[in-house]
C-alpha positions, -999 to +999 in steps of 0.1 A: +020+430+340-013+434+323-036+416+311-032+425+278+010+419+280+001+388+298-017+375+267+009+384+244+034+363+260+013+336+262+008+343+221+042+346+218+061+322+233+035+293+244+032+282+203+053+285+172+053+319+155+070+317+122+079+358+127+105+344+156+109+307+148+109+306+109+101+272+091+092+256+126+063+271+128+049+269+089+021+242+091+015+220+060-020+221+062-054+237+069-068+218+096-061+239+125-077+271+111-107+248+105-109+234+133-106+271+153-129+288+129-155+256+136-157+264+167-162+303+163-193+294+140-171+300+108-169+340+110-151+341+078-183+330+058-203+360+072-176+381+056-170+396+020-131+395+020-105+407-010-073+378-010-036+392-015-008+369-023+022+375-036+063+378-028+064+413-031+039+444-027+010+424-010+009+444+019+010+475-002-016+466-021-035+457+006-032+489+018-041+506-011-073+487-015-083+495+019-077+535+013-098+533-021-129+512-003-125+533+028-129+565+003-162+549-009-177+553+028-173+517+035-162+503+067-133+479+056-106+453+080-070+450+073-053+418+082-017+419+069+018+406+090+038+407+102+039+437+124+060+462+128+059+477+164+026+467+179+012+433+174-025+451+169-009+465+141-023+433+122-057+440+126-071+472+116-104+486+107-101+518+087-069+522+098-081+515+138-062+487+155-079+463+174-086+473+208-060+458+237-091+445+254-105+425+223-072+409+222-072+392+254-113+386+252-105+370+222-077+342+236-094+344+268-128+328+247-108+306+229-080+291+257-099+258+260-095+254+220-062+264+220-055+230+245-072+207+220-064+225+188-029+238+193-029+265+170-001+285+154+008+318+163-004+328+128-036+302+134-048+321+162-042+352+150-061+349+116-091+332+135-089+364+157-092+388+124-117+369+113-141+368+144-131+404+148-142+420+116-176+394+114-180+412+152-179+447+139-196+438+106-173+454+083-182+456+049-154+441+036-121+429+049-089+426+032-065+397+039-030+397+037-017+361+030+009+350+054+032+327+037+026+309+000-011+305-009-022+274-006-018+260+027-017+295+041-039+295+071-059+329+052-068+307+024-099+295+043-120+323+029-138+323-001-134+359-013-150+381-038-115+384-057-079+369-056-051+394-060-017+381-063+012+410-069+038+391-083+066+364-081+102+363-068+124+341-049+119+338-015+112+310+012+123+286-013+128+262+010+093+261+020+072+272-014+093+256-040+131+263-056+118+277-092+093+307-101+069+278-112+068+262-078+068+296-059+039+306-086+020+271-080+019+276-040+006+314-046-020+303-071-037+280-048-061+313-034-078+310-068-108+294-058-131+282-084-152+307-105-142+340-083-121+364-106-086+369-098-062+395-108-029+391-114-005+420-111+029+414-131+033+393-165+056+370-161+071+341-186+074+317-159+042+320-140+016+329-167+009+293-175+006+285-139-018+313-128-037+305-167-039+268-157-054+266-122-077+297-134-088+271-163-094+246-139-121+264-116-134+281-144-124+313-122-117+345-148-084+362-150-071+391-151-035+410-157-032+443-142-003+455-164-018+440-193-048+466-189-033+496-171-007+514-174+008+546-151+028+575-168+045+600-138+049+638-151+049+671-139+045+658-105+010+639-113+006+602-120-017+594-150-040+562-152-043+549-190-070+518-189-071+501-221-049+528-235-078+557-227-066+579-200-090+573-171-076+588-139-047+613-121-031+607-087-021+643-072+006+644-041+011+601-046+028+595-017+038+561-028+071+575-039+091+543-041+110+529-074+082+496-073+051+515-062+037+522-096+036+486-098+012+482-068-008+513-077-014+493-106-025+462-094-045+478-068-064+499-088-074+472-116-084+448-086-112+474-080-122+482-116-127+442-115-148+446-087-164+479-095-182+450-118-205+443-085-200+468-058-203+505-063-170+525-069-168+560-074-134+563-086-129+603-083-133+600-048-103+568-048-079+596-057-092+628-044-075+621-011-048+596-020-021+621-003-040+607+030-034+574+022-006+561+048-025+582+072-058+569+067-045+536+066-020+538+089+010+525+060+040+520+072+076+508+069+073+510+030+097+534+015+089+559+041+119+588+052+119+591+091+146+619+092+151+644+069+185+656+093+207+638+084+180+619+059+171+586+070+148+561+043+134+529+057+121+501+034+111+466+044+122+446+011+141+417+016+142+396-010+160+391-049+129+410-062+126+438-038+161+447-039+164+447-075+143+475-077+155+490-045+189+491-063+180+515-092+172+540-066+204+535-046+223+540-076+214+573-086+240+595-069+219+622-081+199+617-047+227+617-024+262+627-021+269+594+000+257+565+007+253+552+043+233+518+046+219+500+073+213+463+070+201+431+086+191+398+077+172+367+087+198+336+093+176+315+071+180+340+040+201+329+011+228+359+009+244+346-017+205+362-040+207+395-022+240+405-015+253+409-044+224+436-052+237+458-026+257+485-039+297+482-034+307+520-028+286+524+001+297+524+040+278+494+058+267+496+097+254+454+101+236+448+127+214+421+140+172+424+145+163+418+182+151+383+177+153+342+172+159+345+137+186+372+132+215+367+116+248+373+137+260+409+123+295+398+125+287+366+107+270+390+080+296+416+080+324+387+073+296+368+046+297+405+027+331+410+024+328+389-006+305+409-022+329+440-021+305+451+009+325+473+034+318+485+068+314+474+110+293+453+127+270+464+158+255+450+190+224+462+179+201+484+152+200+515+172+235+518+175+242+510+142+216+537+133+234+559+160+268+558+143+254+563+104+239+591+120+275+604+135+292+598+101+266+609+076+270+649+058+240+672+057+237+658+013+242+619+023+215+594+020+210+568+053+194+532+042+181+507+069+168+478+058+176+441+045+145+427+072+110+439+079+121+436+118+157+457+114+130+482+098+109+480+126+135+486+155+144+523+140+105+536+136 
């Protein structure tokens, strides 16, 4: 093996990694990152780094901001998970994954640490952005919160702006069992008198988010309160405090939630457009480019077109619900062949019953720890009026949508980012 795969398995399987193991490996506190980034001379204060939380769209978002600042000239890092394919996949700089040989460097400089720190997974991978993008002096780097907010391993920066996208249920058994709780864990990466946007309005979080923003004396924001995005004729029009301000040509964000995170992208930079330059013209004169310039993936994104295949990585009582609107237009497709997979620690009992009933099912298990059995979910969805066979694995499930599907039907995959990523 190489070196490279060598250090990979030693990433892997040596420590917890919550993207395999699940709660296991969530820590409950910030003192390994310190500890690691202590030792690496604190990279993450040399950087001017953007903050994403939120249940759904963060990664999105994230993307979007990179595509807007890379548009501006400026050389900007990506750290989002989890990954799809390719571990490097994590850790981008306009849209250029870390090089295999920086990877090992990296855990080869800090093995000794690793024996008296005992990072996470997730620990050692953050500390690697970090060092990574102070290394290359980016301009600005864009981090992707893990898990939560407040004990999230990211939430040692102190960045120019917090974004947080929204709130749903998920991880409750970690974050909290009501949108308050969820809301009080993603709040925690508003740091004290640096602005923070907030994407979605929502009854149950606003006092939250309004609260801990009072606290710090840190400004807020709502995106939706301020923008707003109309769709016609093919173009997608910006109003900003009811003025129309810009158009989005050839959006290639073509999903049922997207506007959403256009929305919350694009007010994060107006915020910051307050104290670095922004030429907006230029953030949508090439937006078509964006999931190539970026390298976007996994989000609402058709890998077949014969028989048509659509992939999308939502996986939670929020993401479906909007993921549902879509699948019930029959205008789209004659009929409906879906995919699915879940995690064994998801609560089916939130998403399930979201899934439409007059599809055909193919359930299959994701190729890791945390999978759920696909016979074990094909039985579970019987209850929910959900019809169909269970697979040994997500290619063959794949394989036999394929077989059954008509040149006007519509194939789904999804349910889990990793069923998702075993068909790109």
């Amino acid at each position: 093996m190489s070196k490279y795969t060598d250090t990979l398995d030693f990433m892997f399987k040596q420590l917890p990694m919550y993207q395999r193991d699940g709660k296991s490996a969530f820590k409950k506190n910030l003192n390994n990152i310190i500890a690691l980034c202590d030792r690496l001379d604190n990279p993450h204060r040399a950087l001017k780094t953007i903050h994403v939380a939120g249940t759904n769209g963060k990664g999105t978002v994230s993307h979007i901001l990179a595509y807007i600042l890379q548009s501006q000239g400026y050389k900007v890092g990506v750290y989002t998970s989890p990954h799809y394919k390719d571990f490097r996949e994590r850790i981008k700089i306009n849209g250029e994954y870390i090089s295999k040989q920086e990877v090992v460097t990296f855990i080869e400089k800090i093995k000794e640490d690793i024996v008296v720190i005992k990072p996470s997974f997730f620990e050692m991978t953050v500390a690697m952005a970090l060092d990574y993008f102070k290394g290359q002096k980016v301009d600005f780097a864009i981090i992707e919160v893990g898990l939560g907010g407040r004990l999230d391993s990211t939430n040692i920066i102190s960045p120019l702006l917090s974004v947080i996208t929204n709130i749903s249920y998920d991880h409750v058994d970690m974050l909290g069992d009501t949108l308050e709780l969820i809301a009080g864990e993603k709040a925690g990466i508003i740091k004290p008198q640096i602005p923070c946007v907030i994407g979605e309005t929502q009854n149950e979080t606003t006092n939250v988010f309004s609260s801990k923003a009072k606290e710090g004396n840190s400004p807020i924001n709502w995106a939706d309160q301020e923008l707003v995005i109309k769709s016609q004729n093919g173009i997608d029009e910006l109003f900003l405090n009811g003025k129309k301000w810009l158009s989005i040509k050839n959006n290639p964000l073509i999903g049922p939630y997207q506007s959403k995170n256009i929305v919350t992208a694009f007010y994060a930079v107006y915020i910051l457009s307050a104290i670095i330059e922004i030429d907006f013209k230029k953030a949508v004169d090439n937006f078509d480019q964006l999931r190539v310039l970026t390298k976007y993936m996994g989000r609402w994104q058709y890998i077949s077109e014969d028989p048509k295949v659509l992939v999308d990585s939502a996986h939670n009582e929020g993401g479906i619900s909007f993921l549902k609107s879509y699948l019930d237009d029959k205008a789209n497709y004659n009929k409906l062949h879906i995919v699915c997979g879940f995690v064994n620690d998801k609560d089916l009992s939130k998403v399930l019953n979201l899934f439409p009933k007059d599809a055909k099912y193919y359930f299959a298990k994701a190729n890791i720890p945390r999978g759920l059995d696909a016979l074990i979910l094909k039985n579970a969805s019987v209850d929910y009026g959900l019809i169909g066979k269970s697979y040994t694995s997500v290619k063959r499930a794949l394989a036999a949508a394929k077989m059954s599907a008509k040149p006007n039907d519509l194939i789904f995959v999804g349910g889990s980012i990793f069923i998702v990523a075993e068909v790109l």
